[in-house]
C-alpha positions in Angstrom: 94.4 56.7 51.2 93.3 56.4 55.4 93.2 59.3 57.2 92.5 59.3 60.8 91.1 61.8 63.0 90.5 62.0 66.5 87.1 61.7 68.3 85.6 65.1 69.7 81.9 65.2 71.1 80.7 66.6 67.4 81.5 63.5 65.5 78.8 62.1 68.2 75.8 61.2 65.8 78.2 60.2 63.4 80.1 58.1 65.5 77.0 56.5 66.8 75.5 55.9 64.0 78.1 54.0 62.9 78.4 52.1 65.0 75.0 51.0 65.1 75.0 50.1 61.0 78.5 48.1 61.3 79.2 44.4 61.1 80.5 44.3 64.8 79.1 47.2 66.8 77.7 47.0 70.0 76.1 49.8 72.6 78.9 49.3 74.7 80.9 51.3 71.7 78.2 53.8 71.4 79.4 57.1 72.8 75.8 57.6 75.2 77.7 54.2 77.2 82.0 54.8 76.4 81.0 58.3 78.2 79.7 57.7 81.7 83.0 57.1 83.0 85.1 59.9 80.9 86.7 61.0 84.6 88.3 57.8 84.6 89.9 57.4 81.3 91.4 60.3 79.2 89.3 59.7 75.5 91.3 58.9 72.6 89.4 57.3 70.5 90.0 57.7 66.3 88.2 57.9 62.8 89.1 56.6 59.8 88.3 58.0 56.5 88.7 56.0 52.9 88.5 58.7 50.6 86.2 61.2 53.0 84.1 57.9 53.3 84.1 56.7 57.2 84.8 53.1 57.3 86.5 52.5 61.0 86.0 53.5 64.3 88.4 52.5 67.5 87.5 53.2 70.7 90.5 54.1 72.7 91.6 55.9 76.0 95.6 57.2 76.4 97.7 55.4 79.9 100.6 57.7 79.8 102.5 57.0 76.3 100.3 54.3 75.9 97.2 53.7 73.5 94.4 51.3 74.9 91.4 49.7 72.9 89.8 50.9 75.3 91.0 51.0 79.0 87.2 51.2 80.4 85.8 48.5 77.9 86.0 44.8 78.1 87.1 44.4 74.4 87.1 47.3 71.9 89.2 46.8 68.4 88.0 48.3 65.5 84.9 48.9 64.4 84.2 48.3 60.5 81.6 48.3 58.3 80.8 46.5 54.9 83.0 48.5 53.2 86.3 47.4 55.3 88.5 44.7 52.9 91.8 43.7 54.2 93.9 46.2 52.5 92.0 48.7 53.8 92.4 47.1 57.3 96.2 46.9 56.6 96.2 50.3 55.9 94.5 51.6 58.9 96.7 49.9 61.1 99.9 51.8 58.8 98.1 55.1 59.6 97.6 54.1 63.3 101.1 53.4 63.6 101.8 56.9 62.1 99.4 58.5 64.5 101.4 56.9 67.5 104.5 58.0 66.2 103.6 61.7 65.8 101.9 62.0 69.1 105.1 60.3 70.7 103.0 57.0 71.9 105.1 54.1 72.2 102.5 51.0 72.6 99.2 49.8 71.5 97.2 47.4 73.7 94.4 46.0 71.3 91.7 44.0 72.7 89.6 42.0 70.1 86.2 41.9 70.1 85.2 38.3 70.4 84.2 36.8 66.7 80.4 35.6 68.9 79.6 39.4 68.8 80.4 39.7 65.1 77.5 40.2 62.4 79.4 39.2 59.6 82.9 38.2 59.9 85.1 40.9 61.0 88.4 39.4 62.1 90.5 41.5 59.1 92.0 43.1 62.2 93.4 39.7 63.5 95.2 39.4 60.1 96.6 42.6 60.1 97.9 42.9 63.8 99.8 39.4 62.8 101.1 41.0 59.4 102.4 44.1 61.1 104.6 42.1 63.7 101.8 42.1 67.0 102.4 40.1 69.9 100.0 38.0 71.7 99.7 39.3 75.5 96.8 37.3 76.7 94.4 35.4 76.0 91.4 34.5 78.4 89.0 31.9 78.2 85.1 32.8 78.7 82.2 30.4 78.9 79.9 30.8 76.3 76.0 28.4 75.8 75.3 27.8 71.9 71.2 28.5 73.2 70.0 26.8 70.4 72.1 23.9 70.9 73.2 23.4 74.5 75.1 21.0 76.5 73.3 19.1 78.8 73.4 20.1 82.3 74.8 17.8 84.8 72.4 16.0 87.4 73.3 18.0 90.2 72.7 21.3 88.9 69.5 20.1 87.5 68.7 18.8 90.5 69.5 22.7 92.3 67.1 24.5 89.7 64.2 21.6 90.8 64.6 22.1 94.9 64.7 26.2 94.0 61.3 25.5 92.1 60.3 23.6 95.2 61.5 26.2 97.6 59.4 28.5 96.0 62.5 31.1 94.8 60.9 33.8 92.7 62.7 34.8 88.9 62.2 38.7 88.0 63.0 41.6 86.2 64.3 44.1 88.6 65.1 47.8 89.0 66.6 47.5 92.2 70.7 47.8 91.4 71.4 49.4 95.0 70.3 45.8 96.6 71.8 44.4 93.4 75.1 45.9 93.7 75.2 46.2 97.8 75.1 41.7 96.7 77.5 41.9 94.9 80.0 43.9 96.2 79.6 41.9 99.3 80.4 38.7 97.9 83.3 40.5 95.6 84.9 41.4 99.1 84.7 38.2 100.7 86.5 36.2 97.9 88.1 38.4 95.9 89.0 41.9 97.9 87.6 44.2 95.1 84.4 45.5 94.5 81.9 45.8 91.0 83.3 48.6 88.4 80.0 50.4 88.1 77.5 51.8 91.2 74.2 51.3 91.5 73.9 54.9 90.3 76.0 54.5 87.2 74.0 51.2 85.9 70.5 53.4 86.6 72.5 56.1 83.9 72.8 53.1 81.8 69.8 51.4 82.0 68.2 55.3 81.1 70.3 55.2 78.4 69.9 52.2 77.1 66.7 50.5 78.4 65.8 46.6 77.5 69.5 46.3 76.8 70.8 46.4 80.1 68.5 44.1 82.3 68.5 43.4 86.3 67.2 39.9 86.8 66.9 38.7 90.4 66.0 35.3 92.3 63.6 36.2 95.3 63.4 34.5 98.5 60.6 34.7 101.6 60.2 38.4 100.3 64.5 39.1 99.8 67.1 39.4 96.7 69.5 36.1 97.0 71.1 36.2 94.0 71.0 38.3 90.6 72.7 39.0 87.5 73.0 42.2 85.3 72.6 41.9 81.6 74.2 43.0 78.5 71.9 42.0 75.8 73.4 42.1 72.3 71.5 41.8 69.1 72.5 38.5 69.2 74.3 37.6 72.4 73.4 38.1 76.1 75.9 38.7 78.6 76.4 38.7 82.3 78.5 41.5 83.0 78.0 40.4 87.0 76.3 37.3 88.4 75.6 37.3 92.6 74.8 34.9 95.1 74.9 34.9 98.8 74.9 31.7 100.9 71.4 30.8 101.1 71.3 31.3 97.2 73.8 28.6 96.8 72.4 26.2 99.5 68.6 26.1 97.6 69.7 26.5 93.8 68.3 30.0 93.3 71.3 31.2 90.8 70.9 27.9 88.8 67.3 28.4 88.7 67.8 32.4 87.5 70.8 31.2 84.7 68.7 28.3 83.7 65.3 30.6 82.9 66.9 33.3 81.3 68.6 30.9 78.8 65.0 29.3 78.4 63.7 33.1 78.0 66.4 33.8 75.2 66.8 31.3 73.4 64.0 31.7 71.0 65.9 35.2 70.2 69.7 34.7 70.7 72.4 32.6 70.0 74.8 32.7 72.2 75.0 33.3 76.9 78.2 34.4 77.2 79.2 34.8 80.9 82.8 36.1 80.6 86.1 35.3 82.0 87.3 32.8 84.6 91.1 33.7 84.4 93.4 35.8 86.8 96.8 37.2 86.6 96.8 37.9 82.6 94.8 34.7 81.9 97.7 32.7 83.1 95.6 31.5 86.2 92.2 29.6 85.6 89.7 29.8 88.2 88.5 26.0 88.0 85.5 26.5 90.2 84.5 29.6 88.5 84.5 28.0 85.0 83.2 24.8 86.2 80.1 26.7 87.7 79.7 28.0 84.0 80.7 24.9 81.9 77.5 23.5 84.0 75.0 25.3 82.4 76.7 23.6 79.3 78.6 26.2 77.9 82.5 26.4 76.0 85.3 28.3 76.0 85.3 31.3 73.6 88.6 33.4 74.3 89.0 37.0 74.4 92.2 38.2 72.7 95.1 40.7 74.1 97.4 42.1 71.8 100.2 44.5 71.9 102.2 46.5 69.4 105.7 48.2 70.8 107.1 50.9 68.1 
């Protein structure tokens, strides 16, 4: 028998530590990160109990009479332990259902967490969201570098990392995220008329929070920040939640020269560079340029999953 309750802030050491023993947690789920931005998105997140015994946790935020998984997170399904079987998943998704119902919520939008981020395979949710009628809303493609095994890099952007080597561009670890982000958001507005989700003041929170997983890595030039990119680094995946570079960057290959070292620095310790999405309007429009700029560092698509449930 599952039983759900909802998240309040003295399940917090439960809830966390959880999430930290599961088979496809990561600190992005743990309450210390969902939390910074509670002013945004009205909590909603739910337990479930086998028997007294927790065995799932969803992050979720409410959007009017709709349930999100979560609306601040990237991705953010369930997360299961050891214990979770596919009944049990089957059932949770019954008693989710049930939940909606009583507290008069009318849709579910379910993002999957991507199978790279799994420690042991965790995709009974996939089955069940198919079983129980689920539609597909989107799917977007992201660029992800096997690091023990990666494609080799075109000529041309090997030839970029040598002349930034030549031009003497700098690679560091950095604790400068109001540069960082003043970078990026200047680049966002040019060619794309939006700006980064997080300040320089949230990602200090975070990085206090979190520490070595959150890293600022920068490319220097003559003494100034060219190009950067903030990293998410998973126990076994490292992502780049925001890459920038400004003109001059681009001109002497300092963002090649950054990607290409921090792949070199990782890949004794990870498996997987994930760099995220290239897709617009739903995942229906591919940024080719975007994904190219990705595919050259010789990564493949891994998607990231939408799904939706109407009652």
């Amino acid at each position: 028998m599952i039983d759900a309750i909802l998240y309040t802030p003295k399940y917090q050491k439960e809830w966390d530590a959880f999430v930290q023993s599961s088979k496809n947690g990561i600190f992005m789920f743990e309450r210390g990160f969902m939390d910074y931005h509670s002013d945004r998105f009205k909590d909603n997140s739910l337990m479930f109990y086998n028997e007294d015994e927790l065995i799932a946790v969803l992050p979720a935020s409410l959007h009017g009479d709709e349930l999100r998984s979560h609306g601040g997170l990237t991705y953010g399904g369930f997360i299961t332990n050891d214990k979770m079987k596919q009944h049990h998943m089957n059932d949770c998704f019954e008693e989710l259902k049930a939940y909606m119902r009583e507290n008069n919520l009318s849709k579910l939008v379910y993002k999957l967490i991507p199978h790279i981020y799994h420690k042991q395979s965790a995709e009974e949710d996939l089955y069940s969201l198919y079983k129980t009628g689920a539609k597909l809303l989107k799917i977007e493609p992201s660029t992800t570098v096997l690091l023990k095994n990666p494609l080799k890099m075109p000529k041309g952007r090997k030839a970029q990392v040598s002349r930034a080597k030549r031009e003497g561009v700098e690679i560091k670890e950095s604790d400068d995220f109001e540069n960082f982000i003043e970078l990026e958001n200047s680049i966002l507005s040019e060619h794309h008329n939006t700006k980064a989700v997080h300040t320089a003041e949230e990602l200090r929170l975070l990085k206090s929070r979190f520490d070595n997983k959150i890293q600022l890595w920068i490319a220097e030039y003559q003494g100034q920040m060219i190009a950067g990119t903030l990293l998410f680094v998973y126990d076994d995946v490292v992502h780049t939640q925001y890459m920038a570079a400004n003109d001059t960057a681009r001109e002497i290959g300092a963002l090649d020269l950054l990607i290409k070292t921090l792949m070199d620095q990782f890949s004794e310790t990870k498996t997987y560079f994930d760099f995220g999405i290239s897709s617009e309007d739903m995942g229906t429009f591919l940024n080719e340029g975007l994904i190219a700029q990705k595919e050259g560092f010789g990564g493949r698509t891994t998607i990231y999953q939408t799904w939706e449930i109407n009652l």
